[in-house]
C-alpha positions, 0 to 999 in steps of 0.5 A: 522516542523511536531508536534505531538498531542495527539492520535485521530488527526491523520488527523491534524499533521504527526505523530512522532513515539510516537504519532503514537504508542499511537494512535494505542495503544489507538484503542486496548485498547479502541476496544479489540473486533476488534482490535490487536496490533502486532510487524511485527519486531523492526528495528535497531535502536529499533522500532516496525514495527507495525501492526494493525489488525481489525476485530472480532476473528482475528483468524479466517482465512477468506478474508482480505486486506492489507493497508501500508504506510510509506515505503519511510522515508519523504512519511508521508501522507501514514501513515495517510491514512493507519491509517484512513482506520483503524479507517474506519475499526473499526467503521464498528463495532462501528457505527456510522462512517463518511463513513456511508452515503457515502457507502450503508448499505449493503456494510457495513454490508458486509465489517464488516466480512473481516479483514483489516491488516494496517501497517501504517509504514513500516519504522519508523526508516525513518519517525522519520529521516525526522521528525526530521532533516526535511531531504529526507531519501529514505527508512531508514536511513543507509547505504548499505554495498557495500557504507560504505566507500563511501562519502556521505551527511549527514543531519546535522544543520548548521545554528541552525534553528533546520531543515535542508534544502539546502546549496547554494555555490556561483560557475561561474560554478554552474547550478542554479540561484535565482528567481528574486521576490522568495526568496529562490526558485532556477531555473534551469540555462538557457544559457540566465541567468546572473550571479550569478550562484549557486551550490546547496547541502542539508544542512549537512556535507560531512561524509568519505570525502577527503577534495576536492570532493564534492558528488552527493546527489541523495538519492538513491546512496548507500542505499536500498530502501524498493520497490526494495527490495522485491522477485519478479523480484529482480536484484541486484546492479548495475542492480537495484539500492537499490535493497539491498544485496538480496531480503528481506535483511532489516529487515522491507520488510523482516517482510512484506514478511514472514506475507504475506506468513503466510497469504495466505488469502489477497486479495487486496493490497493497497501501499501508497506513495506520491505524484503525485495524481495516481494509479499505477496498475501492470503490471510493466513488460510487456503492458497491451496487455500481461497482463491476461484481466481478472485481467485488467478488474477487474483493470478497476473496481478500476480504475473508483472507484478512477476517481469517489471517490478522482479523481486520474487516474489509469496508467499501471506501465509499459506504465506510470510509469518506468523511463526509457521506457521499463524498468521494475523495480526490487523488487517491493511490488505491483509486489510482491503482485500481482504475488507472492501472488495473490492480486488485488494490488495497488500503491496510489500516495497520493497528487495531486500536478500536479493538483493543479498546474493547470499543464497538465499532461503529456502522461507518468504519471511519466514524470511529475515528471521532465517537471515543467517548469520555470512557474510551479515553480514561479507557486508553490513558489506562491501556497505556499506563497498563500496556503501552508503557505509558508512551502516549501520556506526560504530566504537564510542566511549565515552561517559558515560550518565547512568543507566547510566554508562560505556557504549560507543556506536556499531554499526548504525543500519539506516535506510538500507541495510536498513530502506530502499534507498541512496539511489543505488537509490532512483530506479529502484525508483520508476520500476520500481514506478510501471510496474507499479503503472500497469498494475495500474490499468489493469486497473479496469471501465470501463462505458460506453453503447455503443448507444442508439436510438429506434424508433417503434412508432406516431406516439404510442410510442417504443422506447427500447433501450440496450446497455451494456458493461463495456470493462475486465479486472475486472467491474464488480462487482470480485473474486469474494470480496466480489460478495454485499457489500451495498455492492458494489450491482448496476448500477443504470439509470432513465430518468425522463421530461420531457413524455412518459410510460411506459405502465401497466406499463413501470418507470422503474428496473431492476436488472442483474447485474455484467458480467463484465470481459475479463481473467481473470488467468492459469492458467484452462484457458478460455486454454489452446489445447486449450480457448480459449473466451470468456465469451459476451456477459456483458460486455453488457446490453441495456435497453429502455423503452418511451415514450408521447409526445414530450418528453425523457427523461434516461437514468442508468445505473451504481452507486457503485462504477462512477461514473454514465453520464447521457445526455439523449434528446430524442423525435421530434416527430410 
């Protein structure tokens, strides 16, 4: 069972509520110059959503990245990665870090003027389930409303260990049967299988129950789940399952939705789950043979960052990971992310079980989530004895339950050692995944005021010229996929006049097109040594004002999304 302990050992133990609270609490007290602490919303059952925002004056609007964890109750690694990228974060201005010889200089000084949103759980009212009962618990703990009547499994303790895990029922006709030399591992029955045979439930009572059906416990019928939940693409039940009652229904993703709008400069989007050890890139939709090449190429650049920092492949949600070939699912975070709010946007599969196995993966990433032979799984009830400390497996033992009387109860409870990482490995996945997500970031438009002088054309009128840059890997205007988005605004630059005056003609405001970034991913033929050319001079724009008179005029420049360059200009006196 999880402990909690004190704030800093966040890589040592999965945190409960309260330790996760405190240590956050401790960072912006401990770093008031770069650290915010803020509620996205409390959930029904009365916890903060919590988000911690890093960077010097936090509002001052410039580029930024998201990091979350934590959407899907019993996923707790996504709350300890999502918290070590933040104290990655805050030691770029509290050197020295961990990842200081891991990344070059330059890159650090660079990372230190964007800002990083991490909310490391998006669903506390879920993780503080699991943590406590030791139960699945998709996304949060209560029921949809099309489901309340409807019976269902509800995690309770039944033979007094303080955790829950599996009943096993004895049944002629059950599709179980016991590991000869495993106690507490059960097998998918084949037809060459002795008797006994086994019927396996988790471990709880039947609430809404007539006295004779026993429900399925799939643990997705009857709940939302958060990464169905949210706008882009959302289907309702029965087309999505826990797609929710509409998109943003709970109170959690409906928090992540609105700050997301109210912050149109993020421009990466990092979504951490478990397990499987695998990025998971958009689209989810369609192939990658209809997706914008030039956003895939940028995914290309991450793709060889994972393969290079923590080892994980990066898959097309589409090609590799639906559960049904071709059929996109509905309400997804990335998805949303990548199309409604144009970030470069990621699931991390955090854990790589399948590898750990030595098992091969299969052609379909997800596919491996249901090919584990009978070899593999005497394989992981050996790796868990060996490695694992035996978390994953107990003995059965017998125990008296109060609706279905005698019962055995025991088995797996995969929290720690499938659902998430042992906690010996915990560490250094966060420390692989806070490398890779810091050069992610470092990839944000930068624009800046690279040149700006005045000539006098006569004693009475100036010329005001300025160049502006965009210094970054990405355009100012981000991905290709959403450039026509109406809140993706042109850069914007005005000049407005103390005691001195633009001549008739001469405009106050003017509007520019995006600025192309330097990066261009990876696989383009402009990198290719029988092809090398640059983009010409579209990083660069150049501005000119004419201005009657002397006094002073302040310059803005810049758009939401980008943040705003403002210089004040005093005019030679003549």
């Amino acid at each position: 069972m999880p402990q909690t302990l004190p704030p800093g050992r966040f890589t040592e133990t999965y945190l409960d509520y309260q330790a996760l609270t405190a240590q956050l609490q401790q960072w912006a007290d401990t770093y008031p110059d770069v650290v915010r602490l803020e509620s996205l919303t409390r959930t029904p059952e009365g916890r903060d959503v919590w988000l911690l925002v890093v960077g010097p004056d936090p509002d001052r609007q410039r580029p930024g990245v998201w990091i979350d964890g934590n959407m899907h109750g019993a996923e707790l690694a996504g709350s300890s990665v999502a918290l070590a990228i933040a104290e990655a974060a805050i030691d770029l201005h509290h050197p020295p870090g961990p990842l200081d010889a891991a990344l070059p200089a330059h890159l650090l000084d660079w990372l230190t003027d964007v800002l990083f949103y991490v909310c490391p759980r998006i669903s506390p009212d879920g993780a503080e389930h699991v943590i406590r009962t030791g139960s699945c618990t998709r996304s949060a703990p209560r029921r949809a409303a099309h489901a309340q009547r409807d019976p269902y499994w509800e995690p309770a303790d039944i033979d007094g260990t303080g955790w829950c895990r599996m009943l096993r029922i004895e049944d002629p006709a059950g599709d179980f049967v016991a590991a000869a030399d495993r106690p507490g591992l059960m097998l998918p029955r084949t037809i060459d299988d002795p008797p006994p045979y086994y019927r396996l439930y988790p471990e709880g009572l039947i609430e809404n129950w007539d006295g004779e059906t026993l429900p399925q416990s799939s643990g997705l019928a009857g709940v939302t789940d958060f990464n169905r939940n949210f706008p882009w693409s959302w289907q309702p039940e029965p087309e999505q399952v826990g797609a929710g009652d509409f998109p943003g229904s709970e109170p959690e993703t409906r928090a992540v939705i609105d700050y997301a709008v109210r912050h149109p400069n993020l421009y990466a989007w990092l979504n951490l789950h478990t397990f499987g050890g695998v990025f998971i890139r958009p689209r989810i939709d369609v192939p990658d043979t209809r997706m914008d090449q030039a956003d895939l190429a940028l995914y290309r650049q991450l793709e060889a960052w994972g393969e290079e920092t923590i080892g994980y492949p990066t898959v097309s949600g589409f090609e590799q990971f639906t559960y049904e070939p071709e059929k996109p699912l509905h309400g997804d975070l990335v998805e949303f992310a990548y199309h409604q709010r144009g970030c470069l946007a990621e699931v991390c599969e955090l854990w790589d079980l399948f590898r750990t196995l030595d098992r091969p993966l299969a052609k379909r990433f997800v596919e491996n989530y249901s090919a584990l032979g009978r070899d593999d799984m005497l394989r992981l009830a050996s790796w868990d004895a060996d490695h694992n400390g035996g978390r994953l497996f107990r003995d059965w033992r017998t125990a008296e339950h109060p609706q279905l009387g005698p019962v055995e109860v025991g088995g797996v409870n995969p929290l720690i050692g499938v659902w998430n990482p042992p906690l010996e490995r915990l560490a250094g996945i966060c420390e692989r995944m806070s490398e890779y997500w810091l050069r992610v970031a470092a990839m944000l438009p930068r624009l800046e005021l690279a040149e700006i002088s005045i000539e006098m054309v006569t004693p009475q009128l100036n010329r005001i010229t300025v160049r502006l840059r965009n210094r970054g890997y990405l355009a100012t205007d981000g991905l290709s996929t959403t450039r026509e988005s109406p809140w993706n605004e042109p850069i914007r630059a005005s000049l407005q006049c103390d005691g001195c005056h633009l001549p008739p003609g001469e405009h106050a405001q003017r509007t520019l097109p995006s600025l192309d970034g330097w990066g261009r991913g990876q696989g383009v033929w402009s990198h290719m040594p029988w092809l090398q050319r640059s983009r010409g001079s579209g990083h660069e724009a150049v501005l000119r004002w004419l201005v009657r008179g002397t006094g002073s005029v302040q310059l803005q420049c810049g758009n939401p999304r980008l943040g705003w360059l403002v210089r004040q200009l005093t005019l030679p006196l003549q």
